[in-house]
C-alpha positions in Angstrom: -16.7 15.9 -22.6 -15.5 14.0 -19.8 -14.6 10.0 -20.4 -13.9 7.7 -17.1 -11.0 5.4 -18.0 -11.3 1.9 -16.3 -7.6 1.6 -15.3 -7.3 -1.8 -15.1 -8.8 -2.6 -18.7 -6.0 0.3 -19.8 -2.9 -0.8 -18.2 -3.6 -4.3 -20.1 -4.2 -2.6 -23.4 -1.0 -0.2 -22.4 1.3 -3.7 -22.1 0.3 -5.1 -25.0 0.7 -2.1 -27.2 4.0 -1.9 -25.6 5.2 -5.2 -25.8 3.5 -6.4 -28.3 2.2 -9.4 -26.9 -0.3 -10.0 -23.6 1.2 -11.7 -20.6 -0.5 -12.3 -17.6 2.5 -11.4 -15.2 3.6 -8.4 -17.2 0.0 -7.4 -16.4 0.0 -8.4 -12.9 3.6 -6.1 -12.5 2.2 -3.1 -14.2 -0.7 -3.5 -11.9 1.6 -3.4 -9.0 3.4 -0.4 -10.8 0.2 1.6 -10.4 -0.4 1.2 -7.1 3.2 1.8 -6.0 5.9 4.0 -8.3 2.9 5.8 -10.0 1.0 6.5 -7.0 3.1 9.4 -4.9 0.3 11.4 -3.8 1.7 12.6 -0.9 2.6 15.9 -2.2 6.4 15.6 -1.3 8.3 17.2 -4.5 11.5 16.0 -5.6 11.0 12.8 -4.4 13.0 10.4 -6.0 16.1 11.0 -5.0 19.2 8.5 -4.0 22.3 8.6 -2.3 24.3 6.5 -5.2 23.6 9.7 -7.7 23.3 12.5 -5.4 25.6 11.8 -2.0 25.3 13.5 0.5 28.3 16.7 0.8 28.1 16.7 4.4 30.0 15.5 8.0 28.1 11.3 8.6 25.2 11.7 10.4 21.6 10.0 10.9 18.8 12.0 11.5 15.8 10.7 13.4 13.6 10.7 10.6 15.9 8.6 8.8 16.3 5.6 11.4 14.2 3.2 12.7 14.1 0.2 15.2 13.2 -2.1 12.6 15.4 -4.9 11.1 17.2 -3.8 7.8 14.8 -6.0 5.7 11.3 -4.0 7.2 12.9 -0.9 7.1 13.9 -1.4 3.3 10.3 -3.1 2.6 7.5 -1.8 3.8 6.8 2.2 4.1 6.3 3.8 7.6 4.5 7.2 8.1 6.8 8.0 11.3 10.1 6.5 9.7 10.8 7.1 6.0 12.6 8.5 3.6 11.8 11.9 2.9 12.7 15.4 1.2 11.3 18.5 2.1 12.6 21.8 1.5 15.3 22.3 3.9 18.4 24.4 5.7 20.2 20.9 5.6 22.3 20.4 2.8 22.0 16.9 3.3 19.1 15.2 0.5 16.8 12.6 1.9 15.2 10.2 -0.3 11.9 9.8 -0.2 9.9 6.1 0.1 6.4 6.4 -1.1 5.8 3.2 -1.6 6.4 -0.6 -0.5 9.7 -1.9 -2.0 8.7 -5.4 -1.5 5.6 -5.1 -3.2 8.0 -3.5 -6.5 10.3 -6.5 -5.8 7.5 -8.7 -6.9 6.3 -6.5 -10.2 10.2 -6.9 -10.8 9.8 -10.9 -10.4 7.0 -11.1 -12.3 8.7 -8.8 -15.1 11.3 -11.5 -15.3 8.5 -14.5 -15.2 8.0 -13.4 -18.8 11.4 -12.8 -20.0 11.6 -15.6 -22.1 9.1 -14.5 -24.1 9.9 -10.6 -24.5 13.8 -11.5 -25.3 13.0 -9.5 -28.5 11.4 -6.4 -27.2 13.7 -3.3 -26.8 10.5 -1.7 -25.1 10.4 -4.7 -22.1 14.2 -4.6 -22.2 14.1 -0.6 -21.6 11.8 -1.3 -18.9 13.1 -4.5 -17.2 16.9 -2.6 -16.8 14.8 0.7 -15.5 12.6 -1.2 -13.1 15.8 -3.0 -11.7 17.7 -0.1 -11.5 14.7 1.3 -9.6 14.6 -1.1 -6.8 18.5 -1.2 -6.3 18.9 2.4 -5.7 16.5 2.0 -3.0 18.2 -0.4 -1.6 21.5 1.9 -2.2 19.3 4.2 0.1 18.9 2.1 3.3 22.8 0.7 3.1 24.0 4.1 3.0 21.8 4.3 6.3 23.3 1.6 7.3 26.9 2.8 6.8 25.7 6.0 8.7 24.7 3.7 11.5 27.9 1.5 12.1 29.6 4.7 11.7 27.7 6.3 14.8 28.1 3.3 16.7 31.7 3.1 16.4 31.1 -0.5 14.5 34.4 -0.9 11.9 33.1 -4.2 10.6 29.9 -3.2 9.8 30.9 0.1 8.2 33.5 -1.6 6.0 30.7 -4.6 5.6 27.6 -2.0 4.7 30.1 0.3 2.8 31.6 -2.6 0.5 27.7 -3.3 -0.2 27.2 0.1 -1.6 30.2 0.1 -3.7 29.0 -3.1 -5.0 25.8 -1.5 -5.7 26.8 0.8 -7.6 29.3 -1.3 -9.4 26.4 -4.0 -10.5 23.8 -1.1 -11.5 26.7 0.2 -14.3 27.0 -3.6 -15.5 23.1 -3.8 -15.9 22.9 -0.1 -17.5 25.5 -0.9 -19.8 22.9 -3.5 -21.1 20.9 -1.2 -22.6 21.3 1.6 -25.4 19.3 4.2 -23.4 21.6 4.4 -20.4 24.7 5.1 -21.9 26.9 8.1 -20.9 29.2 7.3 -23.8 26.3 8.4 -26.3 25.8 11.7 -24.0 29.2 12.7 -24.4 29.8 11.8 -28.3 26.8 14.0 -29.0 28.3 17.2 -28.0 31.4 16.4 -29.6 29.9 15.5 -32.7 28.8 19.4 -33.1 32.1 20.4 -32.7 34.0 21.9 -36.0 37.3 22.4 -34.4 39.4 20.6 -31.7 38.9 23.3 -29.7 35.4 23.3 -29.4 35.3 19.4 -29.1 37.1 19.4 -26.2 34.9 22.7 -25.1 31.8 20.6 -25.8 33.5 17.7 -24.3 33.5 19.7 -21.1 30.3 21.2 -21.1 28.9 18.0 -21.3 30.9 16.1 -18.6 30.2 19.2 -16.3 26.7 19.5 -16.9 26.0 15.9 -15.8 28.7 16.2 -12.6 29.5 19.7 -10.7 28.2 23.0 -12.2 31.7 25.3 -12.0 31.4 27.4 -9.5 33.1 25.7 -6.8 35.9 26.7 -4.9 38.7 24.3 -3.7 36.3 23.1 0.0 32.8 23.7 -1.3 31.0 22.4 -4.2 28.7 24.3 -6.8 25.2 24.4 -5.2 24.6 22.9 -8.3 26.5 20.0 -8.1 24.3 16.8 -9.1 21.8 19.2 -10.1 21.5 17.0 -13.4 22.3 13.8 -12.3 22.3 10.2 -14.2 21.7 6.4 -14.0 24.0 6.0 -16.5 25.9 3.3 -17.4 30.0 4.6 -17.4 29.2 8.2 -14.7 28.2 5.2 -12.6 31.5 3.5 -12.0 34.0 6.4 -13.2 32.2 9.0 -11.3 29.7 8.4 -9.1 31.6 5.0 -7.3 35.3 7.1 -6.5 33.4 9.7 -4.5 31.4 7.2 -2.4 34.8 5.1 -2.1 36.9 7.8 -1.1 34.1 9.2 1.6 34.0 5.9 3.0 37.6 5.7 3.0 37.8 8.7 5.3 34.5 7.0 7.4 37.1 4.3 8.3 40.0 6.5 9.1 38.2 8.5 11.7 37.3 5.3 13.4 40.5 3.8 13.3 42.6 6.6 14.5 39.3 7.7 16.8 39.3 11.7 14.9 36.4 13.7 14.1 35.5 13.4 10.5 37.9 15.2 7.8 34.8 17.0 5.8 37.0 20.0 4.5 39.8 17.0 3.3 37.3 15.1 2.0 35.7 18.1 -0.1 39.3 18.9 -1.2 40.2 15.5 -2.6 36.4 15.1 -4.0 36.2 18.1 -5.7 39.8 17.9 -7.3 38.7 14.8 -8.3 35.5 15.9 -10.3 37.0 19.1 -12.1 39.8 16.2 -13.5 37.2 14.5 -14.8 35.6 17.0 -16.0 37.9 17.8 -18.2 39.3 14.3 -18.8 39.0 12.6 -22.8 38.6 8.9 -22.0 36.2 7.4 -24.3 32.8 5.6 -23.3 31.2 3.3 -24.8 28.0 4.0 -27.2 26.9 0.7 -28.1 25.2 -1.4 -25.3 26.7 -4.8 -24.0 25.8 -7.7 -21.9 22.6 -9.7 -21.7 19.6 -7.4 -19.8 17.1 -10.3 -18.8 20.1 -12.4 -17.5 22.0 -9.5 -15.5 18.3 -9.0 -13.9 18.4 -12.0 -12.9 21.5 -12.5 -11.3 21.2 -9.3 -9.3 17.4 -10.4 -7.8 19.2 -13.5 -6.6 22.1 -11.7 -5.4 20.3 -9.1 -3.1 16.9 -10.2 -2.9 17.2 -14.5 -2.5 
């Protein structure tokens, strides 16, 4: 038999059996949540996508269904049916995230998350949810700067390309240090996993690399192209973030400004050759990560919602 759920009742009971204790902003921002981030029914698959963990392997360019005329902030904020993000199946080898929902309206659910902070210090559930819902709204940002750096770059505009690229590296940089707040967004506990099944050296440094590669580029690549799997398994984790995911953004960026300066066509087959020699070291490097989270979640939260969103 068939039972009609009243949503709104549910998603209270849901916060308090999450929590443990009934707020009215955490139920306001889960109300939001509903209506936004759970509600893609626009039957695009794949759709959450973004350029910080899956860059784009191709020469810099800016499709038209990726602009807009719009100021930065309503482009980022509100969701347009003839200029948004999207992914559909494709000959480009170029992803496009997809927008589904208003960002500012997310923004809020965030504010209101951190409205009852003070209260939920204690809860590893709100503090799971608080770093995932941040995380959430700075990759989409991440999103519309890297449009950003694709635009400067089209119009020949150095000081905005080094100005939107710089705020993309710091992006990513400041979405590690709020990951690394949290147990559950750890690469170090990824990587110690496999190697703790290991009963030789040689099949912890085998397991090592299975692991590293399985996260990164599959290994089918040549010395110019990547595996056609590469980011196929992608993470927001706290470590890939900075030691993986922010050199290949830097160095593509790098070679952005070059091709202005010296006024040359972009170096893609240089740039694939330094990128993917890059990612088969690391592959098979043995650094260690960490396993055990640090840093305050509530406060880093904080910081970051004043320092891109104030």
């Amino acid at each position: 038999m068939w039972i009609l759920v009243g949503i709104s009742e549910w998603l209270k009971s849901y916060s308090l059996r999450r929590y443990g204790q009934a707020f009215p902003q955490i139920e306001a921002a889960w109300n939001i949540l509903y209506h936004t981030i759970y509600n893609c029914t626009d039957g695009v698959a794949d759709h959450n996508r973004d350029y910080i963990v899956q860059f784009p392997d191709s020469v810099p360019i800016l499709q038209d269904s990726q602009s807009s005329n719009e100021g930065p902030s309503r482009r980022f904020s509100v969701v347009d049916k003839n200029h948004r993000f999207s992914f559909r199946e494709t000959s480009s080898s170029m992803p496009r995230p997809h927008l589904w929902y208003s960002t500012e309206e997310v923004i809020n659910a965030l504010k209101l998350f951190l409205d009852a902070g003070d209260n939920l210090t204690r809860s590893a559930t709100y503090r799971y949810d608080l770093v995932d819902l941040t995380r959430q709204v700075l990759s989409k940002l991440g999103n519309q700067v890297y449009l950003d750096v694709m635009t400067a770059y089209q119009e020949k505009d150095a000081k905005a390309l080094n100005f939107h690229s710089q705020k993309f590296l710091d992006l990513i940089e400041d979405i590690d240090e709020l990951l690394a707040s949290d147990n559950n967004f750890l690469l170090g506990t990824w990587l110690e996993s496999a190697k703790s099944l290991a009963v030789s050296d040689s099949e912890r440094r085998q397991y090592q690399w299975n692991a590293r590669t399985q996260v990164t580029m599959w290994y089918d690549n040549t010395k110019t192209n990547q595996s056609r799997l590469h980011d196929y398994a992608n993470k927001f984790w706290s470590g890939l973030l900075r030691s993986y995911y922010l050199p290949r953004a830097s160095t593509y960026f790098s070679y952005l400004s070059r091709s202005l300066q010296q006024n040359t066509d972009f170096a893609l087959e240089k740039w694939r050759m330094d990128w993917i020699s890059y990612s088969n070291n690391w592959q098979e490097g043995t650094e260690v990560y960490p396993t055990k989270a640090a840093g305050n979640s509530i406060a880093i939260s904080k910081a970051l919602l004043e320092k891109y969103f104030s």
